[in-house]
C-alpha positions as CSV (number, residue, x, y, z in Angstrom):
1,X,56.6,-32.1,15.2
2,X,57.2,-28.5,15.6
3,X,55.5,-27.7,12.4
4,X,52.4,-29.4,13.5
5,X,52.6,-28.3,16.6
6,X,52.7,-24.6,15.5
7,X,50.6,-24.9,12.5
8,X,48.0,-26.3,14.8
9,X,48.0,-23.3,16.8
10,X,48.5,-21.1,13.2
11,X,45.2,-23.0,12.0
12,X,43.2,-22.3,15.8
13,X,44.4,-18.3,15.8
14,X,43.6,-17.7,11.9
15,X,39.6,-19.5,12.8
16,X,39.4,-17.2,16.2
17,X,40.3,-14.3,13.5
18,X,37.5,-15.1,11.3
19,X,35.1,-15.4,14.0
20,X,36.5,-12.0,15.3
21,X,35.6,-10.8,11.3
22,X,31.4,-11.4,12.2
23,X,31.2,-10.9,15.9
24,X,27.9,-9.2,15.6
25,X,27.5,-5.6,16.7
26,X,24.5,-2.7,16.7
27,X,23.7,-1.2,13.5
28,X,21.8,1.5,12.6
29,X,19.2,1.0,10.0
30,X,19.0,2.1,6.7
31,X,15.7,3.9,6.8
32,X,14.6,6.8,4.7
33,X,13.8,9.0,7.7
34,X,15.4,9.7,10.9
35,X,11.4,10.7,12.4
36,X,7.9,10.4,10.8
37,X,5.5,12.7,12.6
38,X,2.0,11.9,12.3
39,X,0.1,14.9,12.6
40,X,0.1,18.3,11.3
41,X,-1.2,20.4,14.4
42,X,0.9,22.9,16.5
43,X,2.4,19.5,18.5
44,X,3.4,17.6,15.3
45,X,4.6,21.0,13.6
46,X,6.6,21.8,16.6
47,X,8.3,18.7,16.5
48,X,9.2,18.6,12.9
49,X,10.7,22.1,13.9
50,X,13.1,20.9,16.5
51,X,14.1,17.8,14.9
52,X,15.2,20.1,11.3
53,X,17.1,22.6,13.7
54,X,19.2,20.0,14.1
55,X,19.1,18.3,10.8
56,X,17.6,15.3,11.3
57,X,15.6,14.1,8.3
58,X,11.9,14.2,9.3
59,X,8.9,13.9,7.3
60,X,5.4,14.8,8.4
61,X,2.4,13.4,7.2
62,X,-0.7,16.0,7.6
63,X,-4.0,14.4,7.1
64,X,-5.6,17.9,7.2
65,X,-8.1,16.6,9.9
66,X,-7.5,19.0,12.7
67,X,-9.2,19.1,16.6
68,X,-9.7,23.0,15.9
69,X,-10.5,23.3,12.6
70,X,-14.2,25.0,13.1
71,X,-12.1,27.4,15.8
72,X,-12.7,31.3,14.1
73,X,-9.1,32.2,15.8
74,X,-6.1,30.7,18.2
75,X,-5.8,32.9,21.1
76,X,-3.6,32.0,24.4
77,X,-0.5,32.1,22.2
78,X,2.1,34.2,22.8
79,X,3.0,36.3,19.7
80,X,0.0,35.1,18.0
81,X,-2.9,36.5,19.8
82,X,-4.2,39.2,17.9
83,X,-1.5,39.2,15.5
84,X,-2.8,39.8,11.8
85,X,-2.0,38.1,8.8
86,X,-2.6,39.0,4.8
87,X,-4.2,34.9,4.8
88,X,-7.5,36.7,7.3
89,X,-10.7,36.6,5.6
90,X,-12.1,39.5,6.7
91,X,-9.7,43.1,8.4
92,X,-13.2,43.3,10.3
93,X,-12.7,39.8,11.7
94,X,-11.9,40.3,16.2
95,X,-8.3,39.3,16.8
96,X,-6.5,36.4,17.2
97,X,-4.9,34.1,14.5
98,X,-7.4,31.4,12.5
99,X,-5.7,27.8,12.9
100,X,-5.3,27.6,9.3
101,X,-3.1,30.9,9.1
102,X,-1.4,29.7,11.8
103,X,-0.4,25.9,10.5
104,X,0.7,27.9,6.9
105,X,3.1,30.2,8.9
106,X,4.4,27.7,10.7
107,X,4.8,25.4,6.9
108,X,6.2,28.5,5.6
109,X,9.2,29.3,7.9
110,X,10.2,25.2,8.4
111,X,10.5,25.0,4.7
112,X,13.6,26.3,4.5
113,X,15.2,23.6,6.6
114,X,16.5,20.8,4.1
115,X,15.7,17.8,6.0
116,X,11.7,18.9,6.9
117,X,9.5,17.3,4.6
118,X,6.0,17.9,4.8
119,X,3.0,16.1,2.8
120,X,-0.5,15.8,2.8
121,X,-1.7,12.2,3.6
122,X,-3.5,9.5,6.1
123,X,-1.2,7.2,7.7
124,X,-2.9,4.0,7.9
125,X,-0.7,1.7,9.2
126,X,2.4,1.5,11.0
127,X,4.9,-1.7,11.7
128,X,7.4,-2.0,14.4
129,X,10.7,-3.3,12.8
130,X,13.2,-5.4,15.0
131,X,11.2,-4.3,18.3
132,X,11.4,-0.9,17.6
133,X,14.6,-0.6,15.9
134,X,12.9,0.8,12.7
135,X,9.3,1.4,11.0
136,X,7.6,1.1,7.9
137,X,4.4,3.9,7.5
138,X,1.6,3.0,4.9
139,X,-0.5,5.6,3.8
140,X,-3.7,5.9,2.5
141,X,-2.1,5.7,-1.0
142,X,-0.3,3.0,-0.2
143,X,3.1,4.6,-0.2
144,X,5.4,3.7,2.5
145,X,7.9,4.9,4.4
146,X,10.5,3.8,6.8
147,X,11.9,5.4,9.7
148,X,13.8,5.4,12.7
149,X,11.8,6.7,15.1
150,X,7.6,7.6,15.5
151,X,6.6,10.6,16.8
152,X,2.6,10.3,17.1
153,X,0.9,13.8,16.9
154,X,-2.8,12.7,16.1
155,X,-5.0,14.7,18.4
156,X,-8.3,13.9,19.9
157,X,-11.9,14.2,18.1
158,X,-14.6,15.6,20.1
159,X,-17.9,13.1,21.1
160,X,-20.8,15.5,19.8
161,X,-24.2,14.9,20.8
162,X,-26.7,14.2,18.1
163,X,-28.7,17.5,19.6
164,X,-29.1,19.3,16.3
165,X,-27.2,22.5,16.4
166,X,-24.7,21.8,18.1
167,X,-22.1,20.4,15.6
168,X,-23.5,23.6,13.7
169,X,-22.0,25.7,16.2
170,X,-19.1,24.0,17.4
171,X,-16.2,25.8,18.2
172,X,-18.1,29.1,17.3
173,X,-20.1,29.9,20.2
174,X,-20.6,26.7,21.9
175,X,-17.0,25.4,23.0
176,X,-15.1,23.4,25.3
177,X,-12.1,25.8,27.1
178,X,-12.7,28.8,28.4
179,X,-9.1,30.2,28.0
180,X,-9.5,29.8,24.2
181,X,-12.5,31.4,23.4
182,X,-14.1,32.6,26.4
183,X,-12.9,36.0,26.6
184,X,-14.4,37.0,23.5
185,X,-17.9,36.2,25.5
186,X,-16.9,37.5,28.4
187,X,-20.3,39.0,30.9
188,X,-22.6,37.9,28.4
189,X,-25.3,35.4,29.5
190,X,-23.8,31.8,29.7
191,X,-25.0,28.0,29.0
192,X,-23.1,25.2,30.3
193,X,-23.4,21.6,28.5
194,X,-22.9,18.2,30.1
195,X,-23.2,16.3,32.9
196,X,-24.3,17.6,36.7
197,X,-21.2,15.5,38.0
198,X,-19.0,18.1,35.7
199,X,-20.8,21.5,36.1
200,X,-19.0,22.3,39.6
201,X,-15.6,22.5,37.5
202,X,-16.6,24.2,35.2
203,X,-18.6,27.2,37.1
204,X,-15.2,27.5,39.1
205,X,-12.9,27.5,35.6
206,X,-15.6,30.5,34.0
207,X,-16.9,32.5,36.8
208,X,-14.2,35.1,36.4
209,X,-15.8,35.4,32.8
210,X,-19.5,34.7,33.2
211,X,-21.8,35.7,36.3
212,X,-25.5,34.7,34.8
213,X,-24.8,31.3,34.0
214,X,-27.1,28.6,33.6
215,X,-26.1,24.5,33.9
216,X,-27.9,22.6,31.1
217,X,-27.4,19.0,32.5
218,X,-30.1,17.4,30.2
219,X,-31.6,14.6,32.3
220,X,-28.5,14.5,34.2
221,X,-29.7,15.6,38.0
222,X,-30.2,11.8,39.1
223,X,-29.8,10.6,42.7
224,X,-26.6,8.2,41.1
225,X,-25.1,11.6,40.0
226,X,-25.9,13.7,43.4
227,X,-24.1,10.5,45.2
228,X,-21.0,10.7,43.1
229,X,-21.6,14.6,44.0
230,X,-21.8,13.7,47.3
231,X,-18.9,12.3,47.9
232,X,-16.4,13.8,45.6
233,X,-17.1,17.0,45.9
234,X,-19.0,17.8,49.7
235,X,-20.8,21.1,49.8
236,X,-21.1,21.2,45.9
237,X,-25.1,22.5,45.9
238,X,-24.2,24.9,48.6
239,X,-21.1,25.8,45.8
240,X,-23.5,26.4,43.1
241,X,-25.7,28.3,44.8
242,X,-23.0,30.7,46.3
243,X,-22.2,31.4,42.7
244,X,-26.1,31.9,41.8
245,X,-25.9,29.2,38.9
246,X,-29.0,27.8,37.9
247,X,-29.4,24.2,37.6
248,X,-32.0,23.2,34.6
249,X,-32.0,19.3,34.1
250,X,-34.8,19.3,31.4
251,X,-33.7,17.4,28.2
252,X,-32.5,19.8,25.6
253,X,-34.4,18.9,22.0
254,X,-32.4,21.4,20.4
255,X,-30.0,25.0,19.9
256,X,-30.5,27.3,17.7
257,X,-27.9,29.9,16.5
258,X,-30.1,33.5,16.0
259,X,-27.1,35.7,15.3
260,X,-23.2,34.5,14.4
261,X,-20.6,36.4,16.2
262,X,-18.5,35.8,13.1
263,X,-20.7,38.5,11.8
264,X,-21.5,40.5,14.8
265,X,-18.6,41.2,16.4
266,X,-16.5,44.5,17.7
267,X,-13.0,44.7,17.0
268,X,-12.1,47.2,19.1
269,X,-13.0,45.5,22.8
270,X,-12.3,41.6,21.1
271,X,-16.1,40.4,21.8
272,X,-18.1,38.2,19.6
273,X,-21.5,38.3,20.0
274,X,-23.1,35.0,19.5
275,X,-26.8,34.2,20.1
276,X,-28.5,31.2,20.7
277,X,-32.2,29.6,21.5
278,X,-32.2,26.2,23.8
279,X,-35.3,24.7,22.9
280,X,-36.0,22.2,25.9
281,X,-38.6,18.8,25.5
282,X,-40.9,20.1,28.1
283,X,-41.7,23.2,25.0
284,X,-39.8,25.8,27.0
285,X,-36.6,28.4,25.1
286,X,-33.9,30.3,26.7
287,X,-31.9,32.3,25.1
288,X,-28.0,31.9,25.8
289,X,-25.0,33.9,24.1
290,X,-22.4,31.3,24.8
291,X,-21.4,28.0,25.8
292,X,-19.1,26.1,28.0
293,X,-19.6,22.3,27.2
294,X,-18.1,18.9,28.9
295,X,-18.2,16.6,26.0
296,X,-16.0,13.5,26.4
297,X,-13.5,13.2,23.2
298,X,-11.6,10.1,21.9
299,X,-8.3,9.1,20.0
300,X,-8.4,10.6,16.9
301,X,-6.4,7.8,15.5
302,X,-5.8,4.1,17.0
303,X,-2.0,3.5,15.1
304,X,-0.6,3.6,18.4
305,X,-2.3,0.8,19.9
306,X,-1.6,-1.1,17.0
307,X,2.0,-0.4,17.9
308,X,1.8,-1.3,21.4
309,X,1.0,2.3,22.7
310,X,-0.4,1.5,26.1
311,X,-3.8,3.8,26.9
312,X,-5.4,5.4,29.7
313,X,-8.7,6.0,29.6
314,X,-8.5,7.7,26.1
315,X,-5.0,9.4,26.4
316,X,-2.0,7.4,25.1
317,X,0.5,6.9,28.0
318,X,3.8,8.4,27.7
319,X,6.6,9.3,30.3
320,X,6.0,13.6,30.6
321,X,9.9,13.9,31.1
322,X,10.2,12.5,27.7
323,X,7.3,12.0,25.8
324,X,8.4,8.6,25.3
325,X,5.3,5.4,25.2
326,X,5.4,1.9,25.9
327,X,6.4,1.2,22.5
328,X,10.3,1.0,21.6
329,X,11.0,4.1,19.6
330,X,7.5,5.7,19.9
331,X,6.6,9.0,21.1
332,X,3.5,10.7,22.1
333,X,2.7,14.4,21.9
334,X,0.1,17.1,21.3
335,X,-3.6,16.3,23.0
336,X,-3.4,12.8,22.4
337,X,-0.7,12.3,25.2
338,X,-1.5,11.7,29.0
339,X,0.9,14.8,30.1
340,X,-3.3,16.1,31.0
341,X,-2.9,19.7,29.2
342,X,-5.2,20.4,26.1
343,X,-3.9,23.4,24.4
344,X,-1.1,24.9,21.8
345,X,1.1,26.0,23.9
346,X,1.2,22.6,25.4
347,X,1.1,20.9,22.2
348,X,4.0,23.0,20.8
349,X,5.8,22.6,24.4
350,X,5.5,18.6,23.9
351,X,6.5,18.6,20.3
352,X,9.4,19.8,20.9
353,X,10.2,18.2,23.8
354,X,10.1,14.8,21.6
355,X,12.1,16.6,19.1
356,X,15.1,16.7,21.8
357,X,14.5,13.3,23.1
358,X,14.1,11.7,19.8
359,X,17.4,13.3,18.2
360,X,19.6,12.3,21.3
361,X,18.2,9.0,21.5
362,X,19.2,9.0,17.7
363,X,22.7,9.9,18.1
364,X,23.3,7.4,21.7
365,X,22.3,4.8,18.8
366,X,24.6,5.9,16.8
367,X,27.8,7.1,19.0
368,X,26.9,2.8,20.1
369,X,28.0,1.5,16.7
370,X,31.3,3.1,17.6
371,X,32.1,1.5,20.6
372,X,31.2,-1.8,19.7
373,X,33.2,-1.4,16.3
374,X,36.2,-0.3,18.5
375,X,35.8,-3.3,21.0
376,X,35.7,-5.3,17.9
377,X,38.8,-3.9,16.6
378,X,40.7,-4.2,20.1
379,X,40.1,-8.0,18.8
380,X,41.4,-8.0,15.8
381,X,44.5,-6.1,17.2
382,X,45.4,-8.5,20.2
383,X,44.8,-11.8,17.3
384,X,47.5,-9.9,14.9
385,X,49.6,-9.6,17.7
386,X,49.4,-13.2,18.9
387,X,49.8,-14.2,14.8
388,X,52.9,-11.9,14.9
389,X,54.5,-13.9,17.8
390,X,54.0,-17.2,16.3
391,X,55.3,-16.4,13.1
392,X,58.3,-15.3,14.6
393,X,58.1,-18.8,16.7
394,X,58.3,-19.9,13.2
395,X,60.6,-18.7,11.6
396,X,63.3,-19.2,14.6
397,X,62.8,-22.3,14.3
């Protein structure tokens, strides 16, 4: 009976011990990427930066569609505003760095990090593996790639208006942020383009700049608008007039460039002298040397709500002490974000901000599979212990 009796118990310890062999644990997934960053910009480019300072195996994908593309130079960027480069078209061109020599710079000095991989192409798609733990990237080609983590650094686009001239001059004359190219405009005579409801901001971001300014609010000046005025923003005509801006509400049938400050321009002082002609319905023309506009401007790219990206209004929503979305394993950076700050600086601030976030988040992963694989052994200890016992039980007897 005793050999039953313990063989019993042999037979119960050696079927705990197998199921101790596949108690399941965290894994990390085999993926060919730690990070894919969508997006070449300064935000996207910053983050591929971090993440290969600490040797994490990124890839970007660059679909060479870039919010400042038209933009004749970056300025606002510490160490890059007026700094030269052998890539400038022109040694008479006004300072400041041209977004293309900029992104080549910045592709030049991460190449030399093993684990940055950089390539040309459109994402197209994105899958969530798991909920999050991995994802699979199809591109335009229709090569994939899997990952661990997303890092989403697709920018906004601009809403033009059809007005013909405009997306002529965009970005070279007629612009939307003062701090990147109004300087080069400064006390020149000054159009601003948009709504009435948004002209109050924008006198008060350019005055410093601009003194004869003139609102262009194209059919705008309606009693709904004066009430959202009204109650928003009390005293705003009284505003206005303090700063002598001149309110012109006739629809605008066209804008003319008459001289490109590409081509006039002084060197020496940093000014660009750009000229236009507003052509109005009514048959009127003023003549206007830059341009302050409030356009609205969209997602460049809709893979994150196909991952679950939650958006507000047209910024993707992401936690600003992290960068982090909605979507397990899915970060947000650059203009695209809801952090509310439009510029390179930003952009590069946020990239890198994921690149921190995304590598610990990584490694916490990671360090998991080691506890669990230790609590696992701690198992497979006490079960050899208890099997040691009996067989000793055993043998005594």
């Amino acid at each position: 009976m005793s050999f039953f009796k313990y063989g019993s118990a042999l037979l119960l310890i050696l079927v705990a011990v197998g199921e101790s062999l596949i108690i399941p644990r965290s894994t990390v997934p085999v993926t060919d990427y730690d990070v894919l960053v969508i997006g070449g910009g300064p935000s996207g480019l910053s983050a591929l930066s971090g993440l290969a300072r600490v040797r994490r195996k990124t890839l970007m994908l660059d679909s060479a569609e870039y919010r400042n593309q038209n933009t004749r130079h970056m300025h606002d960027i510490i160490g890059n505003d007026g700094k030269s480069s052998h890539l400038e078209l022109s040694p008479n061109k006004s300072a400041g760095t041209v977004p293309a020599v900029f992104r080549y710079n910045a592709r030049e000095m991460i190449a030399k990090y093993p684990t940055a991989y950089m390539k040309n192409a459109t994402a197209t798609s994105i899958v969530s593996v798991n909920n999050g733990s991995s994802f699979v990237t199809t591109d335009a080609n229709g090569t994939t790639y899997s990952s661990r983590k997303i890092i989403l650094a697709t920018g906004l686009s601009d809403v033009l208006p059809d007005t013909p001239g405009v997306k002529d001059a965009w970005q070279r004359g007629i612009f939307w942020c003062d701090w990147c190219d109004g300087y080069e405009h400064r006390d020149q005579s000054f159009g601003i383009l948009g709504s009435i409801v948004d002209a109050v901001g924008s006198v008060i971001e350019s005055e410093t700049l601009f003194h004869d300014i003139i609102a262009f609010v194209n059919g705008t000046y309606t009693d709904e608008n004066v009430a959202i005025l009204d109650k928003n923003r009390p005293g705003w005509v009284t505003e206005l007039q303090g700063y002598g801006v001149v309110i012109n509400n006739a629809s605008i049938k066209s804008i003319d460039r008459i001289q490109d400050g590409a081509v006039i321009h002084n060197v020496t002082t940093d000014t660009e002298y750009d000229k236009f002609k507003v052509t109005l319905a009514n048959g009127s023309s003023i003549e206007r040397d830059a341009f302050l506009t409030n356009f609205p401007s969209i997602q460049h790219s809709t893979l994150g709500s196909s991952l679950g990206v939650e958006v507000y209004g047209e910024k993707m929503i992401v936690n600003p002490d992290s960068m982090r979305t909605a979507a397990l394993g899915v970060f947000a950076v650059g203009d695209a974000n809801s952090d509310n700050a439009t510029n390179v600086p930003h952009a590069m601030y946020s990239g890198k901000k994921a690149a921190v976030y995304v590598h610990v988040e990584i490694e916490k992963e990671h360090a998991a599979t080691f506890l669990q694989k230790r609590e696992a052994e701690n198992i497979h200890e006490r079960m050899g212990h208890d099997l040691e016992d009996l067989w000793k039980r055993l043998s005594s007897d």
